[in-house]
C-alpha positions, 0 to 999 in steps of 0.5 A, spaced: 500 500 500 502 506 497 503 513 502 497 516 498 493 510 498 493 509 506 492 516 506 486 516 503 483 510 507 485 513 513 482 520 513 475 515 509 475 511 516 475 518 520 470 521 517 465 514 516 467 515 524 465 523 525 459 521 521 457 514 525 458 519 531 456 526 529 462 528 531 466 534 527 472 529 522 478 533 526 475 531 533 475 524 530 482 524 527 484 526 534 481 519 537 482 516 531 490 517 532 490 516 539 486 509 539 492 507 534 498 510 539 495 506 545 495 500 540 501 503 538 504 502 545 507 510 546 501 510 551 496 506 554 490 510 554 488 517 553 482 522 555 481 527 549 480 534 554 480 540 546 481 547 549 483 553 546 485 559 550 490 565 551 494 566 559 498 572 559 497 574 551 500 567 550 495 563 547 495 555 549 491 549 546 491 541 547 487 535 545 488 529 549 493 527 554 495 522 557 498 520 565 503 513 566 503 512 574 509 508 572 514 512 570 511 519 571 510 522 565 506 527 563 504 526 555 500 532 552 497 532 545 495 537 539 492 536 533 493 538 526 489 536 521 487 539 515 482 533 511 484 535 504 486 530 498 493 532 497 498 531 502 500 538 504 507 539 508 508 541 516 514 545 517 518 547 522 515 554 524 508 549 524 511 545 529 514 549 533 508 554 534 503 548 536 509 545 541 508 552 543 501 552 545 502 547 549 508 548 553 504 554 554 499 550 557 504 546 561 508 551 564 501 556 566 499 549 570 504 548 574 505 555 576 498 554 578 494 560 573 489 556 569 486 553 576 482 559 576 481 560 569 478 553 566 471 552 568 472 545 573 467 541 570 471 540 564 477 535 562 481 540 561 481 542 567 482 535 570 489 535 565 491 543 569 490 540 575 493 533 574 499 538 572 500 543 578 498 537 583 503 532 581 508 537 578 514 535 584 512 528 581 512 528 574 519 525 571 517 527 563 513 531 559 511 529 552 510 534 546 505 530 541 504 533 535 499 528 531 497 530 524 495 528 517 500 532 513 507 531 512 513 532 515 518 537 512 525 535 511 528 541 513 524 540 520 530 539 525 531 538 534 527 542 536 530 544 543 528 541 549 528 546 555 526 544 562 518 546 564 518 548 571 525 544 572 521 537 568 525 535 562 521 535 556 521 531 549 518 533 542 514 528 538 512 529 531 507 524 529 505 525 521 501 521 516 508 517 514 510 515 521 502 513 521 503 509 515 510 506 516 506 504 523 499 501 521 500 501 512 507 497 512 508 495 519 505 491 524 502 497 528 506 498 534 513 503 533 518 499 536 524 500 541 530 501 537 537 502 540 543 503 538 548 501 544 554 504 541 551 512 541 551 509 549 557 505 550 563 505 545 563 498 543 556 496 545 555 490 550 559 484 551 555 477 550 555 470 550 550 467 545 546 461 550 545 457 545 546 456 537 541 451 536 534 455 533 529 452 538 522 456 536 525 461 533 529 464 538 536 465 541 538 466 547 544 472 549 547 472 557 550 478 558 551 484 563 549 491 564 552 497 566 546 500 571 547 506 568 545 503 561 539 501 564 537 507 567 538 510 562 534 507 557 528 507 561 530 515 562 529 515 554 523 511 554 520 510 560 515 504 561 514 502 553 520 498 555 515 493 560 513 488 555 505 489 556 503 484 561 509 486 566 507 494 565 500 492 566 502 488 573 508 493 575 503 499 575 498 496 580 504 497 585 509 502 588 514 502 582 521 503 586 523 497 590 525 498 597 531 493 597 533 495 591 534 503 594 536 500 600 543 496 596 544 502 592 544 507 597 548 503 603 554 500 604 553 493 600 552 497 593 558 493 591 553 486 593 547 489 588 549 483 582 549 478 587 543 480 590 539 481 584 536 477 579 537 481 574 533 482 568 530 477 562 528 481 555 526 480 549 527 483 542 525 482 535 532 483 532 539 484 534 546 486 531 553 484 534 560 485 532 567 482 535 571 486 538 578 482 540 574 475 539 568 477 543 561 479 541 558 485 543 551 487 542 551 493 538 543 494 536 537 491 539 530 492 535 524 492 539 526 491 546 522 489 551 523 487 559 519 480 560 522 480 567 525 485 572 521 491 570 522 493 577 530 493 578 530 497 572 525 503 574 528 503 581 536 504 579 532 510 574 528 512 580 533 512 585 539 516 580 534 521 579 530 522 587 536 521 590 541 523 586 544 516 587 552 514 583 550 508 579 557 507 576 560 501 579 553 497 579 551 491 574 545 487 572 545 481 569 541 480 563 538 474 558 536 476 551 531 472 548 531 474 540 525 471 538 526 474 529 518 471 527 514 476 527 507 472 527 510 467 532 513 473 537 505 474 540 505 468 543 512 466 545 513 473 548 508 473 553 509 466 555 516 466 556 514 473 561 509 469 564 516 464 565 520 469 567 514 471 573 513 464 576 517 466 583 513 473 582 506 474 584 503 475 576 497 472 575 494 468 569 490 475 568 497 478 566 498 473 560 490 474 559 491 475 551 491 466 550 489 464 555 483 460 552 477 465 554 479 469 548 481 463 544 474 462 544 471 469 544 475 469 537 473 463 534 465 465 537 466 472 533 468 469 527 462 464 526 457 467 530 452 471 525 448 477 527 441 478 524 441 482 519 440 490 522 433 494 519 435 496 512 441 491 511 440 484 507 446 480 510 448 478 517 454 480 519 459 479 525 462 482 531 469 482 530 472 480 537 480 482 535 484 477 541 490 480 539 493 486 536 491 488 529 488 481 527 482 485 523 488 489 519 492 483 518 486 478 515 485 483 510 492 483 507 493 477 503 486 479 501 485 481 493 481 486 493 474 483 491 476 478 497 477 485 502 471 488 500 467 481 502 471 480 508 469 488 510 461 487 509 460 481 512 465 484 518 463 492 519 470 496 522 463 499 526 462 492 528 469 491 531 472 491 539 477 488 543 478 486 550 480 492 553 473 494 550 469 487 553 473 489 560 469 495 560 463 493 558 463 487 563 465 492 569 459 497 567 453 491 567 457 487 573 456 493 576 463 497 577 463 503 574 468 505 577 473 500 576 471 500 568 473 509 569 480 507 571 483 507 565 482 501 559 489 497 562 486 498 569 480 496 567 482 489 564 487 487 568 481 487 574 476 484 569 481 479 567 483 476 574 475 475 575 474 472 570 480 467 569 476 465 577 470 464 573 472 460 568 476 455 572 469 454 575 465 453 570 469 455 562 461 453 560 458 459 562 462 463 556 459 461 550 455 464 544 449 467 550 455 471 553 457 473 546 451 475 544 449 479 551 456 482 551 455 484 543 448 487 546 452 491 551 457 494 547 450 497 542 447 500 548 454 503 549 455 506 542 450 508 542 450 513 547 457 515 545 453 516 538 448 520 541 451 524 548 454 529 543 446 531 541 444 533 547 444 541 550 446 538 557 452 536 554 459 539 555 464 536 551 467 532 557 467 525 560 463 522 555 466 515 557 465 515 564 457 518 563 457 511 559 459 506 563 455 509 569 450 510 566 449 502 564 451 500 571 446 505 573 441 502 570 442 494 572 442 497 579 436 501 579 433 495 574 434 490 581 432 495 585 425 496 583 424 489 579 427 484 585 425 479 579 426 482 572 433 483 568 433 487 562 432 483 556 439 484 552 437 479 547 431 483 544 437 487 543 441 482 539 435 480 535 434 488 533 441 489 533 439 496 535 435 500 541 428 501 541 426 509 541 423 509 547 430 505 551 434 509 548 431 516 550 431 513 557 438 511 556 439 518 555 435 520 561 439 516 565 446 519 562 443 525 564 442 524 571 450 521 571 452 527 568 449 531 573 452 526 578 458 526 576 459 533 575 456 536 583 458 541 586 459 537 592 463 532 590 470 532 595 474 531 588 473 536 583 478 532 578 472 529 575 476 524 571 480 522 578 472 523 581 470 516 577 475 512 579 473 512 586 468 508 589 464 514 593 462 516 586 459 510 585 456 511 591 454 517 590 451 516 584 447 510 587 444 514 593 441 519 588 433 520 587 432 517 580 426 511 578 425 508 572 419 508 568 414 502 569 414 502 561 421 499 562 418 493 564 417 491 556 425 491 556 425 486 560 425 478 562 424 475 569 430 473 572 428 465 571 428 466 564 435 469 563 437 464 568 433 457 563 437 461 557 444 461 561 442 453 563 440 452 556 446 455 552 451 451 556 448 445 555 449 448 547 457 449 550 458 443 553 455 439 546 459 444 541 465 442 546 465 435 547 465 436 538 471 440 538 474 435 543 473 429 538 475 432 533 481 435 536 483 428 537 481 425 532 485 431 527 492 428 531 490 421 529 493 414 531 501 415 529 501 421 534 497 417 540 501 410 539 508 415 540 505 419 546 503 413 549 510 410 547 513 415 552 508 415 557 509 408 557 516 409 558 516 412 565 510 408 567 505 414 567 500 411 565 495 406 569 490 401 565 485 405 565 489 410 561 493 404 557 487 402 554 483 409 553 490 410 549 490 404 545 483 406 543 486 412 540 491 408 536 486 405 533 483 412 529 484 410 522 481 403 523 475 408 524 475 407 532 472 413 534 474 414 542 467 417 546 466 425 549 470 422 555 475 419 552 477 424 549 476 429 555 482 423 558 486 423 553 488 431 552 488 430 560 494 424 558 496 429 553 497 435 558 500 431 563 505 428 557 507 435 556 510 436 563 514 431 563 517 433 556 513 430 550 514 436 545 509 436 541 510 438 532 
């Protein structure tokens, strides 16, 4: 795909989503190119907060921000959007002046000036204050420029002057990096180093091993800690790979013991003491000085273990002013250099890497076998076809980063134009979007406010518990009233921007607490009705009549949230808290008794469930059998050669395993069986069986 061909798609898509939402096609460039950024990794979530104003004749303005708990940086960022057909140029004085416009803001916040300027119930204000109050804890400010024309060649450094004695960074995102991350790339900017800028002749290495398993080679080496302070200076928490970074940000991000070794009289003991680091890479260059190997560039580092040493020697140089010279952490490298298999090993050998380390399966949530299933659910699950459309469509469910993207590009172009009608980009979702959705009706808005990591983690620890119990509960029903759920939400997001008592803020948090409001005041007022979300999913739309009574809701949750008696005048941080919610609870709202029309007695919802996992357990023991079947009787008689081999395997077991050797004679094992066998299988794998 061609610069300009993307160009044109990208700016097509943002204004299908400006028209979907009645939003204006800037606004929707602004989320659209925030959206990609955090799948992107240069932040993990964002609040859009647009404000324009002028203090002390200096003129200011921003259009999203975004706050890391982990590493203390502050990003901030403007848009320059022009939406025309030719791809004009930024120059430097462009950049410079919309760099500007927030340094202003920035610098303003922290002397505490805008506090008294911007009306408090807006997210602009929630940013100014976010600013002055952090302002002695906040490590980095960073200055993004996001836009849809080009970047001048003649654009140099722009000078990075401190703000309130916090050091600043520039960013220029224009639509060739946008195109070299999401056209050509696989949507995420990884981290490049090229270690001699850093040390001389880079970092002397042993290789582990020469033998290419999976993909991968392993690297042992040691690490200056100045090296690694430095690096996580430069790039802050983008070096935790995404399962630790979303663990490590629940938790204080400097290690006592860590402190304590480097500021006391046993930093000479700091290797001995410490486990070091585990990383990996998707490429590596090494060069030879007098007979040894040394790293001389790593591609797309990241930290799968060890994330705390590496922010604690950072936070420790930079809060105590501590001399790091003289300290060494050693580090193992793992390059895994095949991009399609890297998602799935990276996160396993992080989960490895953690297994001493209280990290629960909720970390590594990506494959685990919810979302496995949710993805195979999404792909042959068709919706109804909605008012006005003459085909069923799907909810695409994207388990892993960029899958939508990544089915379409082998695609021929009739092939993509059929894959794109039969699964809508509107109809698209992940698992930060499902978390969300899943905190609002369970009940949590507070927890679905806290930011889309935050979120999903303490979504992804209950329902990793929840499938342990019972993995048929998640089946087509769940899927559809999941898919119900997310209707109800976009169309809010669709609608609020309408109404007058909207202000341009906190669209996000009305949403989520309006829906947990309603199932609240649902078991409130009708002891034995629930709402009756499949009525939704056959219509694939909202009646007139709900959705107006979701937008009365929504207005009551704005006028919650936004009380003037609220102990936390921050909004945004105000949503978060669990008072809010209880606030919001207390508050004096009855449902109209024509709702009863929406909804099912708690009975039927609880037969649907029973029935649909019956369903479950059926389409489970069919895919069970088939799995079985599909490995056939060569691969059964060698599992059961080497189970047989160290005694594992009682009599039972042994004729279950011999009826499996037996598939191609046209024996098929029965449901519980085969239920046995992938047991075998499973305990095989313990004990080293490798499977091709």
């Amino acid at each position: 795909m061609e610069l300009h061909e993307f160009r044109k798609g990208y700016l097509e898509n943002v204004k299908a989503v400006a028209a979907a939402e009645n939003d204006g096609t800037s606004a929707s460039f602004v989320r659209t190119t925030c959206d990609d950024l955090v799948v992107g990794e240069l932040f993990d979530d964002y609040e859009l907060c647009h404000y324009t104003g002028t203090s002390s004749r200096k003129k200011y303005r921003v259009d999203a921000y975004s706050y890391d708990d982990y590493d203390k940086s502050m990003t901030m960022i403007i848009v320059d959007y022009s939406g025309i057909e030719e791809i004009t140029k930024i120059t430097q004085t462009d950049a410079i002046t919309l760099f500007g416009r927030l340094r202003v803001l920035a610098e303003e916040s922290i002397k505490g000036k805008l506090r008294d300027e911007i009306e408090i119930s807006t997210p602009t204000y929630d940013l100014v204050d976010k600013l002055y109050s952090l302002r002695t804890e906040i490590r980095k400010l960073k200055f993004y420029i996001v836009t849809d024309k080009e970047m001048s060649d003649k654009i140099g450094n722009f000078e990075e002057k401190d703000v309130g004695g916090i050091p600043c960074e520039y960013h220029l995102w224009d639509i060739v990096r946008l195109y070299r991350m999401k056209g050509i790339g696989d949507g995420h900017e990884p981290v490049e180093l090229n270690l001699k800028s850093i040390i001389s002749s880079g970092i002397p290495c042993l290789v582990a091993s020469d033998v290419d398993i999976a993909s991968c080679k392993c690297y042992l080496s040691v690490l200056p800690a100045t090296f690694l302070a430095d690096i996580y200076d430069l790039y802050g928490s983008r070096l935790l790979e995404g399962n630790v970074r979303t663990f490590l940000s629940a938790r204080g991000n400097v290690n006592k013991g860590i402190r304590r070794t480097i500021l006391g009289d046993e930093r000479n003991m700091f290797f001995a003491y410490n486990n070091g680091i585990s990383a990996t890479a998707s490429e590596i260059k090494t060069e030879e000085v007098n007979g040894i190997p040394h790293i001389v560039y790593i591609k797309d580092l990241q930290i799968v273990n060890g994330g705390q040493t590496t922010a604690s020697l950072s936070n420790t140089r930079y809060k105590d002013k501590a001399n790091l010279d003289g300290i060494f952490v050693q580090m193992k490298l793992t390059v895994v250099e095949d991009g399609e298999t890297a998602s799935e090993i990276i996160p396993n050998i992080s989960r490895c890497s953690n297994s001493q380390n209280k990290v629960s399966e909720a970390d590594f949530f990506s494959n685990h076998e919810f979302n496995i299933r949710m993805q195979k659910i999404s792909r042959q699950l068709y919706a109804p076809a909605a008012l006005g459309v003459q085909y069923e469509t799907h909810w695409f469910y994207e388990r892993a980063r960029g899958q939508y993207e990544n089915e379409q590009s082998k695609m021929t172009p009739s092939q993509k134009k059929q894959f794109v009608l039969v699964n809508p980009k509107a109809q698209l979702f992940d698992k930060t979007v499902l978390a969300k959705l899943e905190n609002s009706w369970r009940l949590f808005p507070q927890i679905a406010s806290a930011g889309a990591q935050k979120s999903f983690k303490k979504w992804a620890e209950v329902i990793v518990g929840e499938w342990e119990k019972n993995p048929d509960v998640f089946n087509d029903l769940y899927y559809k009233n999941i898919v119900s759920l997310l209707i109800i939400y976009r169309t809010l997001e669709k609608a609020i921007p309408k109404q007058t008592w909207y202000e341009s803020g906190y669209r996000a948090n009305i949403i989520v607490y309006s829906i947990s409001f309603l199932h609240y005041k649902i078991q409130e007022q009708f002891h034995d009705m629930t709402l009756d979300l499949g009525a939704i999913w056959s219509k694939q739309s909202l009646s007139d009549e709900f959705a107006q009574l979701m937008l009365d809701v929504a207005k009551h949750i704005f006028e919650c949230i936004t009380d003037d008696s609220r102990p936390v005048m921050n909004v945004t941080e105000w949503c978060k808290r669990e008072p809010c919610w209880d606030f919001c609870k207390k508050s004096q709202f009855v449902l109209p008794t024509s709702i009863e029309s929406m909804l099912i007695s708690t009975q039927d919802a609880k037969d649907n469930i029973r029935s649909s996992k019956k369903d479950r357990k059926m389409v489970n023991g069919i895919e069970l059998q088939s799995e079985v079947i599909t490995k056939g009787s060569k691969f059964w008689k060698e599992l059961g050669g080497f189970m047989l081999a160290r005694k594992l395997l009682n009599p039972k077991e042994m004729g279950i395993v011999q009826a499996a050797v037996e598939i191609d004679k046209g024996k098929i094992p029965s449901e519980k069986q085969c239920f046995v066998l992938m047991e075998i299988l499973e305990k095989a794998k313990d004990e080293g069986f490798i499977v091709q």
